[in-house]
C-alpha positions in Angstrom: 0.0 0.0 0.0 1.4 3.0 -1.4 2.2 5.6 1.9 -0.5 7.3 2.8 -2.1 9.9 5.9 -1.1 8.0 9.0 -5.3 9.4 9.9 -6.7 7.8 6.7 -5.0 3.9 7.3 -7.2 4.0 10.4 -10.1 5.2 9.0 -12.5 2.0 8.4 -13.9 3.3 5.5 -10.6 3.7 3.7 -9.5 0.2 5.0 -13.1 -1.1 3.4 -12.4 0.8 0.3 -8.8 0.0 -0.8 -9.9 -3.9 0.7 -12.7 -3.8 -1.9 -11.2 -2.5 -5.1 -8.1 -4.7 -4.9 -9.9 -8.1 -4.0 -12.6 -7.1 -6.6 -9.1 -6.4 -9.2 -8.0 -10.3 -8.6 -11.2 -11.4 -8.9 -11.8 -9.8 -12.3 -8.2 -11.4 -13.5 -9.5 -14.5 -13.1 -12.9 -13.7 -14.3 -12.2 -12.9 -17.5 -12.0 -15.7 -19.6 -15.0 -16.2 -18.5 -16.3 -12.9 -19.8 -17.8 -11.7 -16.9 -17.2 -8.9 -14.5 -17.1 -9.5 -10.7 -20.9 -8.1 -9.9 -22.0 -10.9 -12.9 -20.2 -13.8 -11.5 -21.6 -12.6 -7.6 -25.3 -13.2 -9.1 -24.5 -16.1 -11.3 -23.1 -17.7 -8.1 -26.1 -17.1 -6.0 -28.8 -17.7 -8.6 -27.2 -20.8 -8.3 -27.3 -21.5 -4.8 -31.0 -22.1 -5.4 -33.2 -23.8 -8.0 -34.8 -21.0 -8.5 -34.3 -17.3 -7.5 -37.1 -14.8 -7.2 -35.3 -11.2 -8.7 -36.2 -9.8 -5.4 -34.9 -11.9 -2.6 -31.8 -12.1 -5.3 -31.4 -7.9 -5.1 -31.7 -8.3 -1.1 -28.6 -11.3 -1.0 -26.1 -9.5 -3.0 -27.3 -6.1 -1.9 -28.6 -4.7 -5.8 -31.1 -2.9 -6.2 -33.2 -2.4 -9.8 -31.6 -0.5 -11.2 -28.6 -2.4 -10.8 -30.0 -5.8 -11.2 -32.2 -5.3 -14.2 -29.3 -4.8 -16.7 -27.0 -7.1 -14.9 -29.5 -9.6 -15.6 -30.0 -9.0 -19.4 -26.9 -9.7 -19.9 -26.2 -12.8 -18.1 -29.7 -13.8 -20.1 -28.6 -12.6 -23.4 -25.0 -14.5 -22.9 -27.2 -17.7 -22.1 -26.3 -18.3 -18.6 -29.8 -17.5 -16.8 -32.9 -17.8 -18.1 -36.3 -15.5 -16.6 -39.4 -17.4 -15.3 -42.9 -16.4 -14.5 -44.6 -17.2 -11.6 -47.6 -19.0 -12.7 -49.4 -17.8 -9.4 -48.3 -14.5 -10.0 -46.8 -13.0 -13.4 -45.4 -9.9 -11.8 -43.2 -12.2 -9.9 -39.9 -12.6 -11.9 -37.9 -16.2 -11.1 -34.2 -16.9 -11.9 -32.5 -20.3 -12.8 -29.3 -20.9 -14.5 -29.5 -22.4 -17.8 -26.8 -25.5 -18.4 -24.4 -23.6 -19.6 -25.1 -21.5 -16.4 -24.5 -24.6 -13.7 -21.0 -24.9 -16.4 -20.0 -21.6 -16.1 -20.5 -21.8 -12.2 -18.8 -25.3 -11.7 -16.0 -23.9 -13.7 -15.3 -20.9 -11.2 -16.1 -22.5 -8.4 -12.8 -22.8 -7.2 -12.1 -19.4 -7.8 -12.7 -18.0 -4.4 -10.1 -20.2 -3.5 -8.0 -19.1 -6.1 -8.2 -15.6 -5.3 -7.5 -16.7 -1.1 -4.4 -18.1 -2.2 -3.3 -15.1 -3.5 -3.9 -12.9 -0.7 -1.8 -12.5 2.5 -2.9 -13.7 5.6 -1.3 -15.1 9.0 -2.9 -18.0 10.3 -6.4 -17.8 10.8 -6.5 -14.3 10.5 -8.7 -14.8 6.8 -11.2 -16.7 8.6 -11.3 -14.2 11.3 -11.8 -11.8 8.9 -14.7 -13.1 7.4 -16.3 -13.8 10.6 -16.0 -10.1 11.7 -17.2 -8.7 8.5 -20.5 -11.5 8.3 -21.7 -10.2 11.7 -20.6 -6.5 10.3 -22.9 -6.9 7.1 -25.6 -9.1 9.4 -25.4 -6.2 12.0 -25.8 -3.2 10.5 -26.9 -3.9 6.6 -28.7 -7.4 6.3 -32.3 -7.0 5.1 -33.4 -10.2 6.1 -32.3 -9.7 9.7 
């Protein structure tokens, strides 16, 4: 990290920030043979986690809203790796599953995450401590199914 205000390395913001953009970075290396950008490959990956995915609850999980979402979606539709379904009980209800080639995109990165913890630098179980503190951070104070 390039030297910086003594003030600003404790500011949790910064630290959140700089921790963001350069994780985000590594994944997008290794997301790109795959043509898709970071925010594509968090909704593949959790449209997946489920049969099916109402567009909703799917904005709420990875913290999207419409505006967002809507486009994001196109494209993964138009690139054939989710497909849209109506709700027969209610057609104003959009659904999400991944198409085949969708479940083969996501088995292919699924060892990315792994990848990309590999390449960071951590001292013993300071990356699962990490992840624990920042779970009960997002669960705490941004988590809309609290």
């Amino acid at each position: 990290m390039p030297k910086n205000d003594p003030k600003l390395k404790s500011e949790l913001c910064f630290l959140c920030y700089v921790s963001s953009k350069e994780v985000i970075k590594k994944y997008s290396t290794h997301l790109r043979p795959f043509d898709l950008t970071y925010t594509g490959y968090i909704t593949l990956t959790s449209i997946g986690d489920e049969e099916v995915l109402n567009i909703k609850e799917l904005g709420d999980r990875i913290f999207l809203n419409s505006g967002t979402l809507t486009p994001l979606i196109k494209k993964l539709v138009s690139k054939g790796l989710v497909q849209k379904l109506r709700n027969p009980d209610d057609e104003r209800n959009l659904n999400l599953s991944l198409t085949d080639e969708g479940r083969r995109v996501k088995a292919e990165i699924k060892q990315l995450s792994r990848q990309v913890s590999e390449e960071l630098i951590f001292e013993d179980n300071d990356m699962e401590d990490l992840v624990n503190i920042l779970n009960r951070f997002v669960k705490n104070n941004f988590d809309k199914t609290v």
